[in-house]
BADREN-86715 format. One record per atom (N, C-alpha, C): residue in three letters; residue number from 1; x, y, z; atom name. Coordinates in Angstrom, 1 decimal, decimal comma. Example, Ala and Ser with C-alpha at 12.3 -4.5 7.8 and 13.67 -1.06 7.14 Angstrom:
<recs>
+--------+-----+--------+--------+--------+-------+
: residu : num :     px :     py :     pz : atome :
+--------+-----+--------+--------+--------+-------+
:    ALA :   1 :   13,2 :   -5,7 :    7,8 :     N :
:    ALA :   1 :   12,3 :   -4,5 :    7,8 :    CA :
:    ALA :   1 :   13,2 :   -3,3 :    7,8 :     C :
:    SER :   2 :   12,8 :   -2,2 :    7,1 :     N :
:    SER :   2 :   13,7 :   -1,1 :    7,1 :    CA :
:    SER :   2 :   12,9 :    0,0 :    7,9 :     C :
+--------+-----+--------+--------+--------+-------+
</recs>
This chain:
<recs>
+--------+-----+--------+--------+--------+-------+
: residu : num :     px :     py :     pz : atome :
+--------+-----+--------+--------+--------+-------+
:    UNK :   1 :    9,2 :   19,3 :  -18,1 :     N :
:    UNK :   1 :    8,8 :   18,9 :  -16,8 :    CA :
:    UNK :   1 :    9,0 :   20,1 :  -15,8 :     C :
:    UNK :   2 :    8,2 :   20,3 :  -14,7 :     N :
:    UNK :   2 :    8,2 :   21,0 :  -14,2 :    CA :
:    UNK :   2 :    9,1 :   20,8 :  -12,5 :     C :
:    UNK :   3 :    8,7 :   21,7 :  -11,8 :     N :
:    UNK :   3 :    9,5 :   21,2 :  -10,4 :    CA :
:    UNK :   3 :    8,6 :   20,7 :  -10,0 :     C :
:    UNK :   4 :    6,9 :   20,8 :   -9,7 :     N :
:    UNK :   4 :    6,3 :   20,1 :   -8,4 :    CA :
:    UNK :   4 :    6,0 :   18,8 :   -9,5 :     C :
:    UNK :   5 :    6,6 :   18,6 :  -10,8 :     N :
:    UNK :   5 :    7,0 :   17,2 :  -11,2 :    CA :
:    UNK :   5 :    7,7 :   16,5 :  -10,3 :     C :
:    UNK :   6 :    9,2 :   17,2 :  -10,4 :     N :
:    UNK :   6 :   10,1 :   16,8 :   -9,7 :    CA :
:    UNK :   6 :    9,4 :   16,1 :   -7,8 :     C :
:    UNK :   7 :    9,2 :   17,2 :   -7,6 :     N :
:    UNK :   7 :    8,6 :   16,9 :   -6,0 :    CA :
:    UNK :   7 :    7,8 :   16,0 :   -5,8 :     C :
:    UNK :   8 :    6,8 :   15,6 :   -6,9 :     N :
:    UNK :   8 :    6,0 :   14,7 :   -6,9 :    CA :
:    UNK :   8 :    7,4 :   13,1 :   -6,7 :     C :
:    UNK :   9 :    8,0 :   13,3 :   -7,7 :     N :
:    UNK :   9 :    8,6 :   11,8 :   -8,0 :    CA :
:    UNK :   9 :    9,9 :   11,7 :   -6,5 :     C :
:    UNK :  10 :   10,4 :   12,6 :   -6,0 :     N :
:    UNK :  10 :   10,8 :   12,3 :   -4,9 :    CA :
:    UNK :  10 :    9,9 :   12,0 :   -3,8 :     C :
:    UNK :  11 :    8,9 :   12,3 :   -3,6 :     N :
:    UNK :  11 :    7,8 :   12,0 :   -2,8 :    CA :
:    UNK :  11 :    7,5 :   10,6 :   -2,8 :     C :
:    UNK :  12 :    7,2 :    9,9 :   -4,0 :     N :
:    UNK :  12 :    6,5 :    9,0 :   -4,6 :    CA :
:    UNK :  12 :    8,0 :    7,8 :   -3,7 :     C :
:    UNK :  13 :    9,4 :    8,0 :   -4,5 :     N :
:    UNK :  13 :   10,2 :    7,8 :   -3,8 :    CA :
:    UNK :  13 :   10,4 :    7,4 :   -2,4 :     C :
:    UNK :  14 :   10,3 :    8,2 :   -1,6 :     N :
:    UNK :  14 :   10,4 :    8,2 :   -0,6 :    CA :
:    UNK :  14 :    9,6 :    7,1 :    0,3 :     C :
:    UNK :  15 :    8,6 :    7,6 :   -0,7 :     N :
:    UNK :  15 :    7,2 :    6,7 :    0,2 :    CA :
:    UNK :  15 :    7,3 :    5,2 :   -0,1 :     C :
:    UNK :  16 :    8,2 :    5,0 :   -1,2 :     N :
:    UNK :  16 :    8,5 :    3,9 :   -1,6 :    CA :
:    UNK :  16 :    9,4 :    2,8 :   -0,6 :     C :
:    UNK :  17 :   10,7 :    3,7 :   -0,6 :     N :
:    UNK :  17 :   11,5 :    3,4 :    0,6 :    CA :
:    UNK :  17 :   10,3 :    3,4 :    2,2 :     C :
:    UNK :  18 :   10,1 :    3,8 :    2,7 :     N :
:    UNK :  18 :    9,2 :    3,9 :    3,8 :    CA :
:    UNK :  18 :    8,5 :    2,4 :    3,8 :     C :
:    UNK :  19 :    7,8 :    2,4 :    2,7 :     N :
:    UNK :  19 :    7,2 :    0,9 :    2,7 :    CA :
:    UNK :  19 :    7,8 :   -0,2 :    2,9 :     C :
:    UNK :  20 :    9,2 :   -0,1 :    2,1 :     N :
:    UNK :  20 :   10,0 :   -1,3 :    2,2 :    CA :
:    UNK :  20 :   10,5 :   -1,6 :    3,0 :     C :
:    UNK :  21 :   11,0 :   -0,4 :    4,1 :     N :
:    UNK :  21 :   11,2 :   -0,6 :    5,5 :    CA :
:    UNK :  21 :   10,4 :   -1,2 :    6,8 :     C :
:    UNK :  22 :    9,5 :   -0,3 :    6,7 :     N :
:    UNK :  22 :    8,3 :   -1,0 :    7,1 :    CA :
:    UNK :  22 :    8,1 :   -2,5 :    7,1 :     C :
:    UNK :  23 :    8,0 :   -3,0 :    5,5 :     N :
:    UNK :  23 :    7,6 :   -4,3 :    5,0 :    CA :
:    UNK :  23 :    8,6 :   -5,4 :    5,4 :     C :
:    UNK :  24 :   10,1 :   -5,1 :    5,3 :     N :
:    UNK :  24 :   11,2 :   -5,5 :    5,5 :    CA :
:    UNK :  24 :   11,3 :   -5,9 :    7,2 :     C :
:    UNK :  25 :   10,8 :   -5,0 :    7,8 :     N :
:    UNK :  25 :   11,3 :   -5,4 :    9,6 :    CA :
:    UNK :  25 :   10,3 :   -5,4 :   10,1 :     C :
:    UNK :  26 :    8,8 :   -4,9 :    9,7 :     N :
:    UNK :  26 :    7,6 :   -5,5 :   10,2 :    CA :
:    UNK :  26 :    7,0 :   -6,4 :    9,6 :     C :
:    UNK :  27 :    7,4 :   -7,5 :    8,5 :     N :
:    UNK :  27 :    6,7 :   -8,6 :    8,0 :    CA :
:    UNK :  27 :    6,2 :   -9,8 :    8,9 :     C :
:    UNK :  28 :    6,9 :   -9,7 :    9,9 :     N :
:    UNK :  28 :    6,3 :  -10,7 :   10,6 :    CA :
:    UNK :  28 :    5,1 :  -10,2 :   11,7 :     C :
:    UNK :  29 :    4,6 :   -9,0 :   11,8 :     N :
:    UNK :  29 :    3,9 :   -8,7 :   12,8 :    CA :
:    UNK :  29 :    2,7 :   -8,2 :   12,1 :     C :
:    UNK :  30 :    3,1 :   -8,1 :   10,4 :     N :
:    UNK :  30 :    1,8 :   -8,0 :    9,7 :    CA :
:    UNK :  30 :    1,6 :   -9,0 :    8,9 :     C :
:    UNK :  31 :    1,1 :  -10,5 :    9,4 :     N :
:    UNK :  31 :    0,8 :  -11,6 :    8,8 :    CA :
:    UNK :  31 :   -0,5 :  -11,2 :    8,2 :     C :
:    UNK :  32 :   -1,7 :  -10,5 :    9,2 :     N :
:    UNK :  32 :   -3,2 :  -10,9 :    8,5 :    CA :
:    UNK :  32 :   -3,2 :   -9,9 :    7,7 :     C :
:    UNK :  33 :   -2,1 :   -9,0 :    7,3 :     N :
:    UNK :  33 :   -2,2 :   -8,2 :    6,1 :    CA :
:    UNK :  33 :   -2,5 :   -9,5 :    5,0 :     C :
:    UNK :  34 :   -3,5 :   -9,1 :    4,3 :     N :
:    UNK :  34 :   -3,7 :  -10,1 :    2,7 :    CA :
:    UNK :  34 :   -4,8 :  -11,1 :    3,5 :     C :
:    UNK :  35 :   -5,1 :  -11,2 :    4,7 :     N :
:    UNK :  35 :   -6,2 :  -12,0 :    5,5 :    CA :
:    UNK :  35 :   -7,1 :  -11,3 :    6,2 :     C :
:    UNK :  36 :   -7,8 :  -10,7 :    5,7 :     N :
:    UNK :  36 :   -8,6 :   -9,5 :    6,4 :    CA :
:    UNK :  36 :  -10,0 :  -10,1 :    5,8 :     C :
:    UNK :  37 :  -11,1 :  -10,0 :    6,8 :     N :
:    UNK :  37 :  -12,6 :  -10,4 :    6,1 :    CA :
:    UNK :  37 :  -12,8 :   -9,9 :    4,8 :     C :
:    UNK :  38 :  -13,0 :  -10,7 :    4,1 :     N :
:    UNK :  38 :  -13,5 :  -10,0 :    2,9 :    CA :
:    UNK :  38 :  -12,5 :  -10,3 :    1,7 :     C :
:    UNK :  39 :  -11,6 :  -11,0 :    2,4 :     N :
:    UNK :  39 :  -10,6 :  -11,1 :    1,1 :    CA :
:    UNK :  39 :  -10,6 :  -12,3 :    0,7 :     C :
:    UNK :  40 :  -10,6 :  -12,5 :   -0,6 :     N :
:    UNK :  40 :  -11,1 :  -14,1 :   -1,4 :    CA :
:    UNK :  40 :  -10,4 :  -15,0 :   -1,6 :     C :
:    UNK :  41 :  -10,1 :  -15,7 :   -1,3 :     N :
:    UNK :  41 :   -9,3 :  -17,5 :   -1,2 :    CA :
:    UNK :  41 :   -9,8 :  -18,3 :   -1,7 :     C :
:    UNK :  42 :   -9,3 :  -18,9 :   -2,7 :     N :
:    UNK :  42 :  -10,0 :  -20,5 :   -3,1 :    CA :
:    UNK :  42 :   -8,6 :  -21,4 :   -3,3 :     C :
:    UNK :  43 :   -8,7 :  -22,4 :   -2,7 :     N :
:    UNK :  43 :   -7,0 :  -23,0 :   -2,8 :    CA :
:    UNK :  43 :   -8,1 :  -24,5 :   -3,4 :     C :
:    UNK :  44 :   -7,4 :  -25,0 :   -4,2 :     N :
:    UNK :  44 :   -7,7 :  -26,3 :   -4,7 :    CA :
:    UNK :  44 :   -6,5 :  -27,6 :   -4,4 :     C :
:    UNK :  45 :   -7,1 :  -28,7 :   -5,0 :     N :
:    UNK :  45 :   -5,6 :  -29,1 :   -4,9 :    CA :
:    UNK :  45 :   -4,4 :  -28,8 :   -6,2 :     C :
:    UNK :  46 :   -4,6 :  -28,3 :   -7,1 :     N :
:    UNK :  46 :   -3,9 :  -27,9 :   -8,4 :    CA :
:    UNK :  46 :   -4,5 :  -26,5 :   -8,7 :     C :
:    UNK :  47 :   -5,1 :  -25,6 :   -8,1 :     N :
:    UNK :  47 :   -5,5 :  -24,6 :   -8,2 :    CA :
:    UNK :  47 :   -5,1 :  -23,4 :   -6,9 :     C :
:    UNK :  48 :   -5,2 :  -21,9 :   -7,0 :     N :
:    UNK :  48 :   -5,3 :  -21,4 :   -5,7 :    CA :
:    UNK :  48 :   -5,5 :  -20,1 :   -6,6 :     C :
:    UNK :  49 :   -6,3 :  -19,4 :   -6,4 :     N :
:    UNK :  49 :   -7,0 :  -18,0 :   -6,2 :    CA :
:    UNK :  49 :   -7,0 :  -17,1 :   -5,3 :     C :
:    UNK :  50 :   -6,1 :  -15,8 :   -5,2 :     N :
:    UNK :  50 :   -6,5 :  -14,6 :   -4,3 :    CA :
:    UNK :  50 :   -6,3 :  -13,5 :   -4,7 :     C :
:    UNK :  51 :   -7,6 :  -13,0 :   -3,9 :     N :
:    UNK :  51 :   -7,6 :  -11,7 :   -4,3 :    CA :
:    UNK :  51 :   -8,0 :  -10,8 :   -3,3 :     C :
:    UNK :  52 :   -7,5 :  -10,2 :   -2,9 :     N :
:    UNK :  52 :   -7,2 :   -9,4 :   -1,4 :    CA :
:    UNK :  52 :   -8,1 :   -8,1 :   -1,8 :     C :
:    UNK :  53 :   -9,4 :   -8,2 :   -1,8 :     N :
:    UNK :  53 :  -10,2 :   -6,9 :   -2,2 :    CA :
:    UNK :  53 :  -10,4 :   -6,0 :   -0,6 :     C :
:    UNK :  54 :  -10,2 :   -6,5 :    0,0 :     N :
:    UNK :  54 :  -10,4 :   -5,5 :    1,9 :    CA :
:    UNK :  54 :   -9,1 :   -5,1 :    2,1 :     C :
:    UNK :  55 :   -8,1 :   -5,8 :    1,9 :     N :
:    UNK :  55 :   -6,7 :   -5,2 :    1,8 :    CA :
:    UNK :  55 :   -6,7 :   -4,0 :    0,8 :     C :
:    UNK :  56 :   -6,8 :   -4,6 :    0,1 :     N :
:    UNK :  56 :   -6,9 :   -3,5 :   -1,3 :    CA :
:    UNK :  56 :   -7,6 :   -2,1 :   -0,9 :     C :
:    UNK :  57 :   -8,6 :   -1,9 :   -0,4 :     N :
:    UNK :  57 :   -9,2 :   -1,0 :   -0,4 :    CA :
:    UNK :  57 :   -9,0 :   -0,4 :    1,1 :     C :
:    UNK :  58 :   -8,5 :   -1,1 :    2,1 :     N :
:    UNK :  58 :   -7,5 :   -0,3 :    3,4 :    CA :
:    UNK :  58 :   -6,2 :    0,1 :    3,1 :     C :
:    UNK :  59 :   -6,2 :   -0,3 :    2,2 :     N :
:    UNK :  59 :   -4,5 :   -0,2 :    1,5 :    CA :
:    UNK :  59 :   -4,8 :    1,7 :    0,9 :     C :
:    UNK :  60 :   -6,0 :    1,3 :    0,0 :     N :
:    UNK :  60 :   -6,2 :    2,3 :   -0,8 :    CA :
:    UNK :  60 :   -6,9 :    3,6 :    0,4 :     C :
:    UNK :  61 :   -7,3 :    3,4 :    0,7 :     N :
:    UNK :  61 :   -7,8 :    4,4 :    2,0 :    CA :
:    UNK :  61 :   -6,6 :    5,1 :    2,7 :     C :
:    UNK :  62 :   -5,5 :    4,5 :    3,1 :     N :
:    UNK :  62 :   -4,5 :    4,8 :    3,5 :    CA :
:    UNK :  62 :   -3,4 :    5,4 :    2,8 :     C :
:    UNK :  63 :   -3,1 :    5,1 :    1,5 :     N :
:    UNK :  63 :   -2,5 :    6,1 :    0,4 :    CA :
:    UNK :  63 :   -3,3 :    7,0 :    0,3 :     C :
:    UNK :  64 :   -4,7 :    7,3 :    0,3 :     N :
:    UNK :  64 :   -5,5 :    8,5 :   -0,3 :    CA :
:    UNK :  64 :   -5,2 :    9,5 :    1,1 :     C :
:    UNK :  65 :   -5,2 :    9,1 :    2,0 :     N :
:    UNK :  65 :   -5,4 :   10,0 :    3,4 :    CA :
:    UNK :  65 :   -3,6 :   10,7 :    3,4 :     C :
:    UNK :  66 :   -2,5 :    9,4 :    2,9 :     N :
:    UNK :  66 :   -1,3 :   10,4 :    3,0 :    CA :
:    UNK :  66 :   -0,8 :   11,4 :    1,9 :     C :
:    UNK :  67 :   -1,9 :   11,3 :    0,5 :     N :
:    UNK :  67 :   -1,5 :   11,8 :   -0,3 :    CA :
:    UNK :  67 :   -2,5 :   13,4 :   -0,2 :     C :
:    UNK :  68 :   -3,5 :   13,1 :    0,6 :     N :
:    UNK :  68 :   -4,0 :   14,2 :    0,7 :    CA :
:    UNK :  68 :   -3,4 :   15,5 :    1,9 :     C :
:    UNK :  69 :   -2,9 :   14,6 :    2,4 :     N :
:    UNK :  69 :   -1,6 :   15,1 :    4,0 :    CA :
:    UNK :  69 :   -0,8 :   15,8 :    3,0 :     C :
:    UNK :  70 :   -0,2 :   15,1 :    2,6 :     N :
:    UNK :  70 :    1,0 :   15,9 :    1,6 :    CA :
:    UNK :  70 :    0,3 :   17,0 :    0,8 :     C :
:    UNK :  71 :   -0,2 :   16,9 :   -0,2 :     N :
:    UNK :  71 :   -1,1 :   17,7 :   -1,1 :    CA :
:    UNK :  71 :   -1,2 :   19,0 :   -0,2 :     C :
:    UNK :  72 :   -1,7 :   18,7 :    0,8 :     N :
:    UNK :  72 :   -2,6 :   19,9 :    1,5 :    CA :
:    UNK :  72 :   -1,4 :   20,6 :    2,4 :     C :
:    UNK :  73 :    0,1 :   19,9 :    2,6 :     N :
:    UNK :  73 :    1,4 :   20,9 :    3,2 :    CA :
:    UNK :  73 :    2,0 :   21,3 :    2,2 :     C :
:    UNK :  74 :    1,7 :   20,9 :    1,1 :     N :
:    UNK :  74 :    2,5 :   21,5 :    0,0 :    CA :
:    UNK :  74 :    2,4 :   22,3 :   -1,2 :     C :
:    UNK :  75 :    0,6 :   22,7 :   -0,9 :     N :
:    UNK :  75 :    0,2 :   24,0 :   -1,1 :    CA :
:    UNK :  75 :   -0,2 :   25,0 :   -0,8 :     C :
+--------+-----+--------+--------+--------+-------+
</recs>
């Protein structure tokens, strides 16, 4: 293993904590997180289905933009 191994997994870390902080004392102010147009719901009465594909992909938009932040100060 190398060091910008190393740097990667503290990073990864970090980001990890960040979220959970975030997640932890802003959960109630991000309710329509998982309720965004486009995300798929089927609730039955013995059934329920979801799949959060608009979350998913603002989710993913938004790791790609801070991974590329990072990438790009740390070369």
């Amino acid at each position: 293993m190398s060091q910008a191994t190393g740097k990667y997994i503290i990073l990864i870390g970090l980001a990890l904590v960040l979220a959970g902080i975030v997640i932890y004392f802003l959960s109630d102010k991000l309710h329509w997180l998982g309720r965004l147009p486009g995300d798929i719901r089927v609730e039955k009465e013995n059934f329920r289905f979801f799949f959060p594909i608009t979350t998913m992909l603002l989710l993913s938009a938004l790791l790609n933009a801070v991974i590329w932040i990072v990438r790009r100060f740390l070369n």
